[in-house]
VEXLO-201503 format. One line per 8 residues: for each residue x, y, z negated of C-alpha. Coordinates in Angstrom, 3 decimals. Layout:
BEGIN
X,Y,Z; ... $
# end
This chain:
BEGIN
0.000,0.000,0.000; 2.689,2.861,-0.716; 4.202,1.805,2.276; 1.083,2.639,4.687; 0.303,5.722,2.724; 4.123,6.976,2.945; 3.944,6.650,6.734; 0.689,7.496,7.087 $
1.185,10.755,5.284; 4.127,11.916,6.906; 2.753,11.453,10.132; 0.249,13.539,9.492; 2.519,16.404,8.111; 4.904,16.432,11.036; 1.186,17.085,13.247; 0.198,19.955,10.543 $
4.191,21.337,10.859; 3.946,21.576,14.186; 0.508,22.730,14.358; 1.361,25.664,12.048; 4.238,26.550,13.406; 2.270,27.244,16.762; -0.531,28.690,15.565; 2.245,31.265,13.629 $
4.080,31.662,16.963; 0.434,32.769,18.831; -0.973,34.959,15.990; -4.302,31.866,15.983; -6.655,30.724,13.391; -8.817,28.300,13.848; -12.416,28.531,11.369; -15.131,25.923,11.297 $
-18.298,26.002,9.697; -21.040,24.055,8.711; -24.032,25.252,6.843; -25.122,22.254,4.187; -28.171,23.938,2.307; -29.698,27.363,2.731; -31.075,28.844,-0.792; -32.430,32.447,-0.837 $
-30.858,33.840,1.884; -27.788,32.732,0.641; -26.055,29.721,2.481; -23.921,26.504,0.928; -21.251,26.604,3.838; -18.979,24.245,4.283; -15.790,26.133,5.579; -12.548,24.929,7.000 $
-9.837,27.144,7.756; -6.893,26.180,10.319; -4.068,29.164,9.715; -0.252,29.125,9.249; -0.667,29.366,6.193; -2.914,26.315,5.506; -1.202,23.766,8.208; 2.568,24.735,6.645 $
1.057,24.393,2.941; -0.601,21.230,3.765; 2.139,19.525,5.843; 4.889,20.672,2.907; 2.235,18.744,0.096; 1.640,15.495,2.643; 5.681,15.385,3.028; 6.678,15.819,-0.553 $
3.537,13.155,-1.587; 4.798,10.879,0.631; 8.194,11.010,-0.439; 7.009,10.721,-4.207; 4.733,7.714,-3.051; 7.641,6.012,-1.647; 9.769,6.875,-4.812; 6.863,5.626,-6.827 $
7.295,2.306,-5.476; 10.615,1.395,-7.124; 10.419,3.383,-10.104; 6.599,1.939,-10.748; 8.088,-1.400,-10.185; 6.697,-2.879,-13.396; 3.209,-1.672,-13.711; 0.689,-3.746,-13.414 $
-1.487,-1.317,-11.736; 0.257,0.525,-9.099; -2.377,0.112,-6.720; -4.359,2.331,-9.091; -1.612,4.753,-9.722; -1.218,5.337,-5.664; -5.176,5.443,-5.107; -5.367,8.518,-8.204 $
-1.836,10.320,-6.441; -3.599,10.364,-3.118; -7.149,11.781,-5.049; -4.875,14.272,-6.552; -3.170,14.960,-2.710; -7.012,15.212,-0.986; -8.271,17.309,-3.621; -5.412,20.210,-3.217 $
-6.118,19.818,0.664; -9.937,20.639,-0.080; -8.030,23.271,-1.768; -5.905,24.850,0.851; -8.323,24.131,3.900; -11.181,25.895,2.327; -12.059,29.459,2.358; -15.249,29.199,0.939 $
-15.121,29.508,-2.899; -17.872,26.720,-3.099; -15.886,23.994,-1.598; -12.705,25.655,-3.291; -14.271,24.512,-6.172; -14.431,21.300,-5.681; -10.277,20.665,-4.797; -10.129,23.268,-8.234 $
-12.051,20.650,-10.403; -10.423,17.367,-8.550; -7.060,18.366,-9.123; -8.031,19.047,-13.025; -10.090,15.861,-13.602; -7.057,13.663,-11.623; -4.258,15.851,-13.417; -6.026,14.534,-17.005 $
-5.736,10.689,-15.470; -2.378,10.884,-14.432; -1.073,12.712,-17.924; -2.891,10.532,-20.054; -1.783,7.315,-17.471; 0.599,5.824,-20.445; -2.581,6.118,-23.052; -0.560,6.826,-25.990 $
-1.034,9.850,-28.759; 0.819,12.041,-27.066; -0.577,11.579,-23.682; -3.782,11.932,-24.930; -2.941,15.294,-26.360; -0.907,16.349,-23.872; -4.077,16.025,-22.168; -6.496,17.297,-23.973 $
-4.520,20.550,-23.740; -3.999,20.431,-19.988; -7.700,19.650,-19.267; -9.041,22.052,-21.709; -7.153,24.778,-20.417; -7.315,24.614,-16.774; -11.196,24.359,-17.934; -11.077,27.849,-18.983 $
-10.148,28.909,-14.964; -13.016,26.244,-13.844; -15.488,28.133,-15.946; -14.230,31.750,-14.354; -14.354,30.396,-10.712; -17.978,29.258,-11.424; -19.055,32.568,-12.466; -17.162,34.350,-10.357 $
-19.550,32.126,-7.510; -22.166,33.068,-9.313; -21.457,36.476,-9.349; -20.852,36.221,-5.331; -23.983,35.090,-4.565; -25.853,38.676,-4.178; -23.500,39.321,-1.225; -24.852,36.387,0.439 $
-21.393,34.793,1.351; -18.904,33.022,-0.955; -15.957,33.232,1.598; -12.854,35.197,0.573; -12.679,36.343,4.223; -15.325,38.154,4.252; -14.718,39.709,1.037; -13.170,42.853,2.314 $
-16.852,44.305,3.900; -17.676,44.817,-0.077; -14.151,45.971,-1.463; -16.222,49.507,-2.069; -18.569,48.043,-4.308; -18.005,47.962,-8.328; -19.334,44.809,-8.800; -16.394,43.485,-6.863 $
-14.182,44.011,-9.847; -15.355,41.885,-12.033; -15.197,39.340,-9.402; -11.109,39.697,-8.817; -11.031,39.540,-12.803; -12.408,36.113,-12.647; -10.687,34.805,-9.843; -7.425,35.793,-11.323 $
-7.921,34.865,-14.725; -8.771,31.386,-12.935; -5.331,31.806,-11.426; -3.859,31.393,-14.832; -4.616,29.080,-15.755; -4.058,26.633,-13.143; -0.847,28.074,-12.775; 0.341,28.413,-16.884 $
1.404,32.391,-16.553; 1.020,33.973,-20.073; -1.274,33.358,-22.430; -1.593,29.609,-21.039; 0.968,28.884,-20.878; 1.280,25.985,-23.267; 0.118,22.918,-21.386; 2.506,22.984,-17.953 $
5.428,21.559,-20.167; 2.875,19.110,-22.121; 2.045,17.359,-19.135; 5.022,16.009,-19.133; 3.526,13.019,-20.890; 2.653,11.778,-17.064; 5.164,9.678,-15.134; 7.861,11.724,-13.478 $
6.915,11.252,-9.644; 3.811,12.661,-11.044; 5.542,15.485,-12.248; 7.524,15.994,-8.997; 4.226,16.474,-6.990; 2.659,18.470,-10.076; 5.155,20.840,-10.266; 6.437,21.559,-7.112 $
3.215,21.649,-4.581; -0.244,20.707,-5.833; -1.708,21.745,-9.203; 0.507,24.588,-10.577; 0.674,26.153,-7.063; -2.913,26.249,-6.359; -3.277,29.746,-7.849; -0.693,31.315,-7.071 $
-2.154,30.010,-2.874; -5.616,31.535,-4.411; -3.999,34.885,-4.768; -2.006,34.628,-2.103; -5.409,34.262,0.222; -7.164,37.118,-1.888; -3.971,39.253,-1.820; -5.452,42.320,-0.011 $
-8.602,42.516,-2.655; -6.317,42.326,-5.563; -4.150,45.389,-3.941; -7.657,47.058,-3.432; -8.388,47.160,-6.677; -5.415,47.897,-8.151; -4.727,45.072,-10.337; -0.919,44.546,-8.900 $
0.484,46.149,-12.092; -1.184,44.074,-14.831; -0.048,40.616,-12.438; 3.669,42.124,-12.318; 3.730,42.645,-15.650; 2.396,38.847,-16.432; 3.938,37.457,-13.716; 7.738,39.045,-15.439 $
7.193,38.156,-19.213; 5.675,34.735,-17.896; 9.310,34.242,-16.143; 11.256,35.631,-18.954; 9.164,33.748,-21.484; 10.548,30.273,-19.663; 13.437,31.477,-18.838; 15.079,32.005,-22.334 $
12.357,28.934,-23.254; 14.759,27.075,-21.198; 17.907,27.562,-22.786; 16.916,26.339,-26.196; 15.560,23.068,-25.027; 16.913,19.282,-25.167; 14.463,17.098,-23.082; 15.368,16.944,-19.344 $
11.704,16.978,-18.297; 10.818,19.936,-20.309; 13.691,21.850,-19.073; 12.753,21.437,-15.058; 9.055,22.087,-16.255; 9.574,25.598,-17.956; 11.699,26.267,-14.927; 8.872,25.713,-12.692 $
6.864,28.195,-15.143; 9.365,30.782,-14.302; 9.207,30.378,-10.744; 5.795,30.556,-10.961; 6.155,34.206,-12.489; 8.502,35.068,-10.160; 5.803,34.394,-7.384; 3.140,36.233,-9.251 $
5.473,39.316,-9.534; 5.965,38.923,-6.318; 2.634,39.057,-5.501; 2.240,42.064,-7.782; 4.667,43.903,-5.859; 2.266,43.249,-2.891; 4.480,40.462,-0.780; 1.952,38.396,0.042 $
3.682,36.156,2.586; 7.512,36.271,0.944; 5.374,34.576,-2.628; 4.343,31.697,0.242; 7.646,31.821,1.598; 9.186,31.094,-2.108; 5.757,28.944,-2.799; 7.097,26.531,-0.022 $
10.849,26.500,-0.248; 10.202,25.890,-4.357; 8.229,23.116,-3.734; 11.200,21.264,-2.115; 13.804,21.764,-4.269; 11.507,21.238,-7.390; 10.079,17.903,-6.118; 14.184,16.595,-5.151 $
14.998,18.177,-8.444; 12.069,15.919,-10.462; 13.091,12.744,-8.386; 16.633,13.253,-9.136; 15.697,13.754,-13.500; 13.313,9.985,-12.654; 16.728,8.678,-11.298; 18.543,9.227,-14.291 $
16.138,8.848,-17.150; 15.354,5.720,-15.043; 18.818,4.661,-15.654; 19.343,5.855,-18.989; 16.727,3.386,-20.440; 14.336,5.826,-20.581; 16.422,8.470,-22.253; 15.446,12.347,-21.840 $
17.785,14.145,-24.121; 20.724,15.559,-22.545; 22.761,15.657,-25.467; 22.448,11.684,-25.263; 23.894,11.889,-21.193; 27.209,13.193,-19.900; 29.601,12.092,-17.068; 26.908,11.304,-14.741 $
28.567,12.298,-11.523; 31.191,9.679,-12.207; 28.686,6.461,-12.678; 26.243,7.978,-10.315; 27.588,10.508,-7.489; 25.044,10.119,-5.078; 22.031,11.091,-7.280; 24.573,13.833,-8.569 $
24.555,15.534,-5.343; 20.843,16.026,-4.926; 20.668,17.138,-8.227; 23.204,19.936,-7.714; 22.104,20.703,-4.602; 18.252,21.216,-5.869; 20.177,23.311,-9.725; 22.094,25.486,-6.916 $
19.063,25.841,-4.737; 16.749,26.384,-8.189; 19.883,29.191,-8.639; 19.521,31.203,-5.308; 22.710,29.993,-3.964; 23.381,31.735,-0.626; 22.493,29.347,2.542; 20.498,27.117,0.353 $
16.510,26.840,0.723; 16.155,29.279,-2.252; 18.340,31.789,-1.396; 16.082,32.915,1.950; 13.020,33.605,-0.187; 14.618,34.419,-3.887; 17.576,36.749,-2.547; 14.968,38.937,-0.688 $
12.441,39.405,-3.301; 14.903,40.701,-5.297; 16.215,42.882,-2.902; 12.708,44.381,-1.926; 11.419,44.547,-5.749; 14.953,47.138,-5.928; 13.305,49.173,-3.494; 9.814,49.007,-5.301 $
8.545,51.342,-7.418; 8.439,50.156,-10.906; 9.385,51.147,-14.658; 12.920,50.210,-16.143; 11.288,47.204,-18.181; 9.969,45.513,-14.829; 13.119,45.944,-14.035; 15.364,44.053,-17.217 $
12.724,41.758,-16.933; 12.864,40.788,-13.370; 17.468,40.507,-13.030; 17.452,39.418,-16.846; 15.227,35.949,-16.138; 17.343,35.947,-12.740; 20.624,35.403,-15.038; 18.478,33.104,-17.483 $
17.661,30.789,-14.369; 21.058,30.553,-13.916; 22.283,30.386,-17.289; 19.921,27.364,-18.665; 20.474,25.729,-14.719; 24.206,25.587,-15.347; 23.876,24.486,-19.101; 21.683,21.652,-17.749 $
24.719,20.615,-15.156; 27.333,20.402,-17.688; 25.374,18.491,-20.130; 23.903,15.903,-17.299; 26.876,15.368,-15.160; 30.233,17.517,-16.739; 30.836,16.621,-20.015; 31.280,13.571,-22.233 $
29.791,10.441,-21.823; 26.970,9.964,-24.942; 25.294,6.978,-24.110; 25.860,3.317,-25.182; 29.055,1.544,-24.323; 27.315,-1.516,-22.393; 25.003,0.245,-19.833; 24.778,-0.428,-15.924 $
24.046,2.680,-13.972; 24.181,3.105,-10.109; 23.321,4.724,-6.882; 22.902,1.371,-4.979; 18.817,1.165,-5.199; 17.741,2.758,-1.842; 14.079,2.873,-3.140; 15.369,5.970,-5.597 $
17.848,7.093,-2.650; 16.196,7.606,0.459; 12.913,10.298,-0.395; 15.964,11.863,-2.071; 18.014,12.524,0.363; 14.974,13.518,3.033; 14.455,16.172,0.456; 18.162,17.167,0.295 $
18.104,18.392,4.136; 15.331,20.268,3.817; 16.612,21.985,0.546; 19.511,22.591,2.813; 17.933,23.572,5.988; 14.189,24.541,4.705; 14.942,27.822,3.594; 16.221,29.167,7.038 $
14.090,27.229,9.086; 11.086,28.995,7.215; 12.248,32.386,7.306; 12.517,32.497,10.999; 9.244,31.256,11.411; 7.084,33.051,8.426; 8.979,36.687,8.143; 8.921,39.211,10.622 $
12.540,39.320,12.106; 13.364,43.114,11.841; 13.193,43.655,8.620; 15.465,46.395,7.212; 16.760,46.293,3.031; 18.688,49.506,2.754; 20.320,49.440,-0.493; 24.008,51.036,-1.754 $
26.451,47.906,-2.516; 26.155,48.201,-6.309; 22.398,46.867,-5.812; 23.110,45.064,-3.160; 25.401,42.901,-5.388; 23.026,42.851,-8.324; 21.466,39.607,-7.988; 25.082,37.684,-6.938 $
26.652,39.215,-10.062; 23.676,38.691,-12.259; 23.689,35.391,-11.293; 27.373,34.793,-12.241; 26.945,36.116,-15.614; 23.898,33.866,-16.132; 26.820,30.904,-15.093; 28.989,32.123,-17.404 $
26.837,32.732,-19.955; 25.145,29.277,-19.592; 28.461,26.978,-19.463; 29.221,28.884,-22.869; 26.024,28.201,-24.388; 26.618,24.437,-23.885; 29.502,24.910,-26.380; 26.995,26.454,-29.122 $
25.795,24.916,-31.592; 22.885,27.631,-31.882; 20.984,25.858,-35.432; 24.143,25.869,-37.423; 23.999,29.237,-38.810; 24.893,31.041,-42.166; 21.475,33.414,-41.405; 18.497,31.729,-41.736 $
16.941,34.644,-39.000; 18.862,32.868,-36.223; 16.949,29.611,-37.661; 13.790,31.218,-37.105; 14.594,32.844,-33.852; 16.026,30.260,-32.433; 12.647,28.133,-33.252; 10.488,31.075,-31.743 $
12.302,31.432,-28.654; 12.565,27.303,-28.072; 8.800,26.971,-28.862; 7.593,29.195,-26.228; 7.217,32.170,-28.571; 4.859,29.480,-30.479; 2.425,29.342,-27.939; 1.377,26.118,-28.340 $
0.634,26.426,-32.056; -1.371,29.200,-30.577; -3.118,27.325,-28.175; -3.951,24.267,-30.489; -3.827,25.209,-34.243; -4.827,28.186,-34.409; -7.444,28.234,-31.604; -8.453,24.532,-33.077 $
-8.331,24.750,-37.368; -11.122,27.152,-38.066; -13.737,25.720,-35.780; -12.794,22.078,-37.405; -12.698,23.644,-40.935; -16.296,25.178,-39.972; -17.348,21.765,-38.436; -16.795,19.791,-41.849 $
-18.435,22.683,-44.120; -21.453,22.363,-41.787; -21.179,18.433,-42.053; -21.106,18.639,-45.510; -23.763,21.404,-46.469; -25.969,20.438,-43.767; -25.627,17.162,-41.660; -24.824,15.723,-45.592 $
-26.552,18.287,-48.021; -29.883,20.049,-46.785; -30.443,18.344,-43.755; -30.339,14.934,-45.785; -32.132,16.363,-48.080; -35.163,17.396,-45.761; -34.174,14.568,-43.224; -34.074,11.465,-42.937 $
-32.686,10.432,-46.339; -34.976,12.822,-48.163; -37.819,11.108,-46.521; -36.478,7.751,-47.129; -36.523,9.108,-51.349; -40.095,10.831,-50.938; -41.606,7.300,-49.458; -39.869,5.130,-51.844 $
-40.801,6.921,-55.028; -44.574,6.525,-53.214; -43.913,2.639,-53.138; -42.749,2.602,-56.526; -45.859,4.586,-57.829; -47.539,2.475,-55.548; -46.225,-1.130,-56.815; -46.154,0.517,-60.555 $
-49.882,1.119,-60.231; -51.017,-2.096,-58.176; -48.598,-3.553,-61.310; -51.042,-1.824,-64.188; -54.476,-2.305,-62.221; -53.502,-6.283,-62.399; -52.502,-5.602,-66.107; -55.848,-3.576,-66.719 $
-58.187,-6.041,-64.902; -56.413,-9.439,-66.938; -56.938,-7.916,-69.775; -60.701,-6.985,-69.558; -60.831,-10.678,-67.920; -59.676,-12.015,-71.464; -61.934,-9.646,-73.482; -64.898,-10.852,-71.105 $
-63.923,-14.366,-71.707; -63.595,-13.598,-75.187; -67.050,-12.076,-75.813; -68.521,-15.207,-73.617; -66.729,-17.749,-76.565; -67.989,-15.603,-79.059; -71.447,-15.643,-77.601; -71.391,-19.496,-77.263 $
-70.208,-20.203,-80.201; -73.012,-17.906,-82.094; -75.752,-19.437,-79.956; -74.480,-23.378,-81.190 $
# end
């Protein structure tokens, strides 16, 4: 079966490459309708919508699901139920092309709540405690975004057309507003920017090729691709500042998140969070089509860098602490390419994938106008990318050896080694490929040297900065404030104490007063039980009194029996 769906699925994103790539060339769309149920004036359309945009999205998800269904393969090898792992990865892959095909926020909505109901299979798929909470957090915030794209249809409907194309024939209307609110709070949350931030690194809990699809092209992306489409009405309405500004402490957030982390998984995932602000700043700045750009050329190096983290935790007997690896580019050097390839390509380095799309936002934010903090924010996560990316090299592949003496790792399985290495060329060769196709070709950055050095030597220092780090012992400390600091920066800035403890203890400390003044106290006492008491006091009074009637009517027998000796024995 993953061999049929691997080939299958390629195929068909090779036609969709192609496809986009002419339809880009011509300046073509191609829109089909078909009306399902007319209510009110208002029609239930069915919309499909054949741009660029959606054929290079879509062929970029088939290629990187394929890849991951082929990896799954060998590194699923002893489940019992692959068959049902495959059959929920492609659900997840047809529910974020429902996503990206669609137009219409109706059928939007139905890829939205597919990829959240087959997200909470996959994280809980190992059905332990902390899958299960992992999530219950994932599920129940992504349903906070479900709940704002449903009203935000509702609130559609008086404009008798829920596609975002049309949108811009009511951009003059108030109402409108409050529509963009929803659809970007929606945005979100599917994509973990600040305040939500709390359940993209808990769904780690779900196998890693599941996390290579999550996290570089389907679930986490989606809004960030909603914005993207309703980039113009967002401008419109002015709410570019209040997305930079998320979109910036959401990559910042990660970014120094990163650095104080141990677990290999957790480290890639609050990368991908950062990336993800970087393409909502980026949207915020108004570059709609560089955020795609970055959108695509992320997902390739994320997915390569995922597969390469499987590899060695794979190895490692299921080990995800880098302070327990070391040394791995001497037992492993193959899998130690594409995973410095996809860190350098995560980094910006120039001629890799990233570089094309990551180099040039920067530039073009420099000749934005913004405030000084937008600014810090935006170079300072830059060097932070770099800084935990390099920490993450030396303790992987660099430095000492820390795992058991009698181990047996390798490069030889081909199963691990071959969606790898697809994804290595086009981490190599994506990034220019795309940028000749997607950007317009004369586009002039005129910027003195200092700037136009910034991100190279901000970068650098991040390196620097980042191979140091790895020296640090950063909880042995004679001030217990660096304790404390260090445990609010490495939690997320305690978000997900914020998101589950705080959000959760009161209504559960409510829940058991009410369960024990009224589901146990009144409500017994009027309910159920209290009518069980009121009718069997009545059956005691009743059997008490059937009791004394018996008592009453034996002894006037007797006295009647008595008089009758009496009488008999006067009358002889």
């Amino acid at each position: 079966m993953c061999k049929v769906s691997f080939v299958v699925l390629l195929t068909v994103s090779v036609v969709s490459f192609f496809a986009g790539m002419l339809l880009c060339l011509n300046d073509y769309a191609i829109f089909l309708d078909w009306n399902i149920v007319s209510v009110n004036s208002c029609n239930v359309i069915m919309s499909i919508l054949l741009d660029y945009k959606s054929l290079l999205f879509m062929s970029f998800v088939l290629y990187i699901s394929s890849l991951v269904i082929y990896y799954s393969d060998m590194y699923m090898l002893g489940d019992n139920n692959l068959s049902r792992f495959i059959i929920m990865v492609l659900m997840f892959v047809l529910s974020m092309m429902f996503l990206i095909i669609s137009p219409n926020l109706i059928s939007i909505l139905l890829g939205w709540d597919g990829l959240g109901l087959v997200s909470y299979c996959l994280v809980i798929y190992y059905q332990n405690v902390k899958s299960y909470n992992a999530g219950m957090i994932t599920a129940l915030s992504n349903r906070i975004g479900d709940v704002a794209l449903l009203l935000s249809i509702a609130w559609m409907m008086s404009y008798g057309s829920w596609n975002y194309l049309f949108v811009n024939n009511y951009v003059l209307e108030n109402e409108m507003n409050y529509v963009i609110i929803l659809v970007i709070l929606a945005a979100m949350t599917k994509s973990a920017q600040i305040p939500f931030s709390s359940w993209l690194p808990a769904a780690m809990a779900a196998p890693t090729p599941v996390s290579a699809l999550v996290h570089s092209s389907t679930l986490v992306t989606a809004g960030v691709y909603l914005l993207i489409r309703f980039g113009y009405v967002i401008e419109m309405y002015s709410m570019n500042n209040f997305m930079l500004f998320i979109g910036c402490l959401t990559m910042f957030m990660s970014g120094l998140g990163a650095n104080f982390e141990f677990d290999l998984k957790k480290i890639i995932a609050l990368s991908t969070l950062s990336q993800l602000g970087l393409m909502m700043s980026t949207i915020g700045l108004g570059y709609y089509d560089l955020a795609f750009f970055h959108l695509l050329t992320h997902a390739l190096f994320k997915a390569l860098l995922f597969m390469c983290a499987g590899v060695i935790i794979h190895n490692l007997n299921d080990l995800q602490d880098i302070r327990g690896m070391g040394g791995i580019v001497n037992q492993m050097p193959l899998t130690s390419v594409c995973f410095s390839v996809s860190n350098l390509a995560l980094c910006g380095m120039p001629f890799l994938s990233g570089f094309y799309s990551k180099d040039l936002i920067l530039e073009l934010s420099l000749m934005s106008n913004f405030n000084l903090l937008i600014f810090i924010l935006f170079f300072l996560s830059t060097g932070l990318t770099v800084c935990y990316t390099f920490r993450l090299i030396y303790y992987v592949m660099v430095g000492e050896f820390n795992f058991k003496s009698l181990h047996c790792l390798g490069d030889e399985n081909y199963g691990f080694i071959g969606p790898m290495m697809m994804l290595v060329i086009m981490s190599v060769i994506g990034g220019s490929a795309m940028s000749w196709i997607i950007l317009d070709t004369p586009m002039m950055v005129c910027l003195p040297f200092y700037m136009k050095t910034l991100a190279l030597v901000v970068s650098a220092l991040g390196g620097w900065l980042g191979f140091e780090l790895s020296f640090m012992n950063l909880y042995s400390s004679f001030c217990l404030l660096n304790h404390y600091l260090v445990s609010f920066v490495g939690s997320m800035w305690f978000m997900p104490y914020i998101s589950t403890y705080v959000v959760v203890s009161y209504p559960l400390y409510g829940g058991l007063k009410v369960a024990r003044v009224i589901d146990s106290g009144w409500s017994e006492e009027f309910g159920g039980q209290g009518m069980f008491k009121f009718f069997y006091k009545l059956s005691v009074l009743n059997q008490d009194y059937q009791f004394n009637y018996f008592k009453y009517y034996l002894m006037s027998f007797m006295f009647w029996v008595l008089i009758f000796v009496v009488f008999l024995s006067y009358n002889g």
